[in-house]
C-alpha positions as CSV (number, residue, x, y, z in Angstrom):
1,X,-3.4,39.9,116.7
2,X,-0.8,38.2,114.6
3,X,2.2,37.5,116.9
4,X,5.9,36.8,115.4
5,X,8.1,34.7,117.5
6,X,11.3,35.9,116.4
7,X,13.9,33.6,117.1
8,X,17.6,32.3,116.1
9,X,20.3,34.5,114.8
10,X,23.9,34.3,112.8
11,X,26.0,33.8,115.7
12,X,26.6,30.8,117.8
13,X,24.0,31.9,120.4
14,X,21.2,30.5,117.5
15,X,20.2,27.3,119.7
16,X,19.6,29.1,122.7
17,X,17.9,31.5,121.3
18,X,15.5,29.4,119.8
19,X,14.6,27.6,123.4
20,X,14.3,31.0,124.7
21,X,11.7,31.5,121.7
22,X,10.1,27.8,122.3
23,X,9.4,29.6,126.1
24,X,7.7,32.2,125.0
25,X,5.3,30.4,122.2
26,X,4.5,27.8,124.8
27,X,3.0,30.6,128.0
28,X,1.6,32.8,125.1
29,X,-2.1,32.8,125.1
30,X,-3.3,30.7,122.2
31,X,-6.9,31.9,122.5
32,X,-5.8,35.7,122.2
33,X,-3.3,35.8,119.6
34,X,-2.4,33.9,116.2
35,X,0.9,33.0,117.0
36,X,3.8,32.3,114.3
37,X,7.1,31.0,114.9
38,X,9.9,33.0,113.0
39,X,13.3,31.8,112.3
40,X,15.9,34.6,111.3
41,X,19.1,32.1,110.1
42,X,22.1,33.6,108.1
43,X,20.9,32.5,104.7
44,X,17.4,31.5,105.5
45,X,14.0,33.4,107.2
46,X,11.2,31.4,107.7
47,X,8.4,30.4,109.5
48,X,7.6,27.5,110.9
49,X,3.7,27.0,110.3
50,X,1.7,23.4,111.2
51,X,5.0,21.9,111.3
52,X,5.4,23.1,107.4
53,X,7.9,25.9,106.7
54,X,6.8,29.4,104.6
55,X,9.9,31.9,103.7
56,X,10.0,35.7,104.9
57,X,9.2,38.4,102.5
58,X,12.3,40.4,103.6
59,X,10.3,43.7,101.8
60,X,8.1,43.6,104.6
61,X,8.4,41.0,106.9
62,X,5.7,38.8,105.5
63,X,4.7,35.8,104.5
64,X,2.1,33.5,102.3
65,X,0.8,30.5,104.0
66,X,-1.8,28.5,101.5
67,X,-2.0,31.8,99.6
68,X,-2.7,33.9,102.2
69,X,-0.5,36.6,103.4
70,X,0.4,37.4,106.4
71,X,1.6,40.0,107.8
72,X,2.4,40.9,111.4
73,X,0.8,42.8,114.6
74,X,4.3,42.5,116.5
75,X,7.4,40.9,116.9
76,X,8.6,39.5,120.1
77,X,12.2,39.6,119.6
78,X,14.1,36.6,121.4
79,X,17.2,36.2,119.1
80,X,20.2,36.4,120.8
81,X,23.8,37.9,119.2
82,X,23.4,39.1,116.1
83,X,21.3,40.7,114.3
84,X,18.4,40.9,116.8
85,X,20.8,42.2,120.0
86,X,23.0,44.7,117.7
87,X,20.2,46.8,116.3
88,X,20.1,45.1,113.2
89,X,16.9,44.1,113.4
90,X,15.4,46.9,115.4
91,X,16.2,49.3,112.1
92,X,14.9,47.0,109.5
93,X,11.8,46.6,111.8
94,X,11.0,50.2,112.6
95,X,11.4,51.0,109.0
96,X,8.8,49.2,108.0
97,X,6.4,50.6,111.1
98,X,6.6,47.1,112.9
99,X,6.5,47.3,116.4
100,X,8.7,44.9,118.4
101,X,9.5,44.2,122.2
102,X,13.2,45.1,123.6
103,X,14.9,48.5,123.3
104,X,15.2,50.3,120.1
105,X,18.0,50.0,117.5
106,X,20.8,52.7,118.8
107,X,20.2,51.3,122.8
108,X,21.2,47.5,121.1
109,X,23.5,48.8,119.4
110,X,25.6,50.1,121.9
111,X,25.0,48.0,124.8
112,X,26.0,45.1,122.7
113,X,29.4,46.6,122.3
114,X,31.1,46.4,125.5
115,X,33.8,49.1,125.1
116,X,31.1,51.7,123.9
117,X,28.9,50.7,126.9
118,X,31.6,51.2,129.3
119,X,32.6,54.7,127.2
120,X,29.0,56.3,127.9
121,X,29.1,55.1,131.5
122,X,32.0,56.2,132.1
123,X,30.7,59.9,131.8
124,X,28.0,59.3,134.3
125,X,30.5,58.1,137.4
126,X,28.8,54.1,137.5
127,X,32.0,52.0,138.6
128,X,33.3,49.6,136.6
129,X,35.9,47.2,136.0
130,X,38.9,48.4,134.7
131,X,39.5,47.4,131.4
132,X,42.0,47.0,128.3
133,X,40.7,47.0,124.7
134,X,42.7,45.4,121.6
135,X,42.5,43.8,118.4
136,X,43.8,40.7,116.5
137,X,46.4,42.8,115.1
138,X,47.5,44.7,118.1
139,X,51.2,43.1,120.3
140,X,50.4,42.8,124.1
141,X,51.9,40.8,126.5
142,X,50.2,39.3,129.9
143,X,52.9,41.1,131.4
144,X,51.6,44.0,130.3
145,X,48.1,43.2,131.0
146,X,49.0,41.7,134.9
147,X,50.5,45.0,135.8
148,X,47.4,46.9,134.6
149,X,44.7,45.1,135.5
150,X,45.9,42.4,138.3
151,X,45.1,38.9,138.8
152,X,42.9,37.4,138.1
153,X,41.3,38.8,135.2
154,X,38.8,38.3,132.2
155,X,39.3,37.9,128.9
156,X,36.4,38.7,126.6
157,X,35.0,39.2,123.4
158,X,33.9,42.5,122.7
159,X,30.9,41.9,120.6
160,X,29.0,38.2,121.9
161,X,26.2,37.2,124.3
162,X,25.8,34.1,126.1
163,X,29.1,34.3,128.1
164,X,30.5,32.8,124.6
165,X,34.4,33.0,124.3
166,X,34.7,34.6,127.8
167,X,37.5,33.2,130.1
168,X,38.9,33.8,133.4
169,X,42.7,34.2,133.7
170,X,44.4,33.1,137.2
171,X,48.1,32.9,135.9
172,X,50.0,33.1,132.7
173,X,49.3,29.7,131.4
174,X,45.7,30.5,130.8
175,X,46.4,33.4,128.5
176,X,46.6,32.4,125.3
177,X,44.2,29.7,125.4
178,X,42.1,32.8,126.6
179,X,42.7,34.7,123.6
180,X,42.2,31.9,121.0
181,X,38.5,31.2,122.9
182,X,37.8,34.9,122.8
183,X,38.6,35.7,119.3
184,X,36.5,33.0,118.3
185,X,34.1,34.9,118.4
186,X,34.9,38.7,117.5
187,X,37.9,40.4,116.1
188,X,37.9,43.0,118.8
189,X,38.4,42.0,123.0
190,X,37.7,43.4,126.2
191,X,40.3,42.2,129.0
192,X,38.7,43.4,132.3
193,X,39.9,43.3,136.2
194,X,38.0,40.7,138.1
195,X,35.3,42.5,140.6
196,X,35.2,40.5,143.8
197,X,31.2,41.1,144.9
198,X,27.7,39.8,144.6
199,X,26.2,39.2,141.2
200,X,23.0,40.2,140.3
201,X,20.5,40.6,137.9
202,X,17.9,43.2,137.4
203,X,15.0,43.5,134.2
204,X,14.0,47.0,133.3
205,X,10.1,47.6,131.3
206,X,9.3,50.4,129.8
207,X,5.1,49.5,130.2
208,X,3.1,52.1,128.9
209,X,5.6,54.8,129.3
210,X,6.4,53.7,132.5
211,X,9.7,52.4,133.8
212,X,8.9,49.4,135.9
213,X,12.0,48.1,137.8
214,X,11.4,44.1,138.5
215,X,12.5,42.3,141.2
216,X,16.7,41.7,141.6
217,X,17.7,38.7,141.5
218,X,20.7,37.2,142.6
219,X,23.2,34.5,140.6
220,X,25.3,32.3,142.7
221,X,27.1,29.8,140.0
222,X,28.7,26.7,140.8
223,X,31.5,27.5,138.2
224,X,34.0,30.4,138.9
225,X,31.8,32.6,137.0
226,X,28.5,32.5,135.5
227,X,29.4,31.3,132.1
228,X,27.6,29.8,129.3
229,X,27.3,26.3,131.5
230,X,25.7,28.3,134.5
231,X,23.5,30.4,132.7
232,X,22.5,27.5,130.7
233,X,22.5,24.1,132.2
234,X,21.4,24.1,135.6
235,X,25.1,25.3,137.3
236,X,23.9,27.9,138.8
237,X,21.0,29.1,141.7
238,X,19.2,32.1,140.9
239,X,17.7,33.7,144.1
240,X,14.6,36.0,144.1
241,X,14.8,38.8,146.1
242,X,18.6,39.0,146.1
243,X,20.4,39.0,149.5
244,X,21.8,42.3,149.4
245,X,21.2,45.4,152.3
246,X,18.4,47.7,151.8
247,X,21.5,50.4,151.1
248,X,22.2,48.6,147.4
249,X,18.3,48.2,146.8
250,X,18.4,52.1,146.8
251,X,19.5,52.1,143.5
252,X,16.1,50.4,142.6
253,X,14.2,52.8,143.9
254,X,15.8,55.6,142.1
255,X,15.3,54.3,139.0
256,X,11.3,54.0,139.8
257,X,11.2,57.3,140.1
């Protein structure tokens, strides 16, 4: 099989998508699979072949290396942001009948855009933070915000990965500084009440039509929240089987069934 690597992105999240991409290339079995690295960069898809570079037929996701071409079995899909969390990629891919890991292009789509996400769940009774949405053109004041929401609270971005352009607000001083950092990054924000609680982490395979629920893990950072430097460089313990009562591992069940 001929394996794409697909790795990068348009958004700041490019570099760490492409160590999350090196990961994969390096524990894949070389003996098994012919395994190409692919870069998807705003202006440029390649791949990166014996250290020599080969560009992406966008028509159909090809590519000639010493005139051969090469096409692909599947694409393991590692870019993080956009276009390979937003659904982008997930259309262009099943349009041309290439299979790919991840969820399909409507499920990125809408969990990558937190105020939908929190729309649909909001229909099935999952608690969440309560939340504020604006725009760069809306007038609000952290008066306004405080009252709703209380102290402290987070300031994100409504479209980003990564923890990018996310900040935590403990008095009025950090706003605007806040907002700057978070419209850095997307037009639109999410400003959500802080949940006091254990933080965890759960994957979710769909492996030959069945839903296997992996093993919870729980994040403890060293920051006050798990931003981009404690889900990136080492602040941060991840522990494997969280430490949370056999009450909250119901959930976990459930879903196995």
């Amino acid at each position: 099989m001929n394996i794409a690597v697909v790795m990068g992105g348009y958004s700041n999240e490019k570099e760490i998508s492409i160590k999350s991409g090196q990961l994969i290339i390096n524990n894949l079995d070389k003996n098994n699979y012919q395994i190409f690295e692919v870069h998807i960069l705003l202006n440029n898809w390649k791949v990166i072949y014996n250290k020599q570079e080969f560009p992406i037929n966008k028509a159909d996701f090809s590519c000639e290396i010493n005139g051969n071409k090469i096409t692909f079995d599947v694409a393991i899909n590692t870019v993080h942001g956009t276009p390979g969390e937003d659904g982008h990629l997930q259309a262009y891919w099943e349009l041309i009948n290439l299979p790919y890991t991840g969820c399909n292009y409507y499920q990125s789509s809408l969990t990558f855009n937190k105020r939908d996400t929190l729309s649909v769940l909001s229909k099935f009774d999952i608690p969440k933070a309560n939340s504020l949405y604006f725009n760069q053109k809306d007038t609000f004041k952290f008066q306004d915000v405080e009252k709703a929401l209380g102290l402290p609270f987070f300031v994100k971005p409504n479209q980003s990965g990564s923890s990018l352009g996310v900040s935590r607000v403990n008095e009025e001083n950090d706003f605007k500084k806040a907002l700057d950092f978070a419209f850095t990054e997307d037009h639109d924000i999410l400003i959500e009440s802080y949940l006091n609680g254990t933080e965890v982490s759960v994957g979710v395979m769909n492996f030959k039509n069945e839903i296997i629920v992996l093993g919870i893990t729980e994040i403890v950072s060293e920051n006050e929240f798990f931003d981009f430097e404690a889900k990136y460089q080492g602040k941060s313990n991840e522990i494997t089987p969280a430490r949370i009562d056999e009450k909250t591992k119901i959930f976990k069940r459930i879903l196995k069934v």
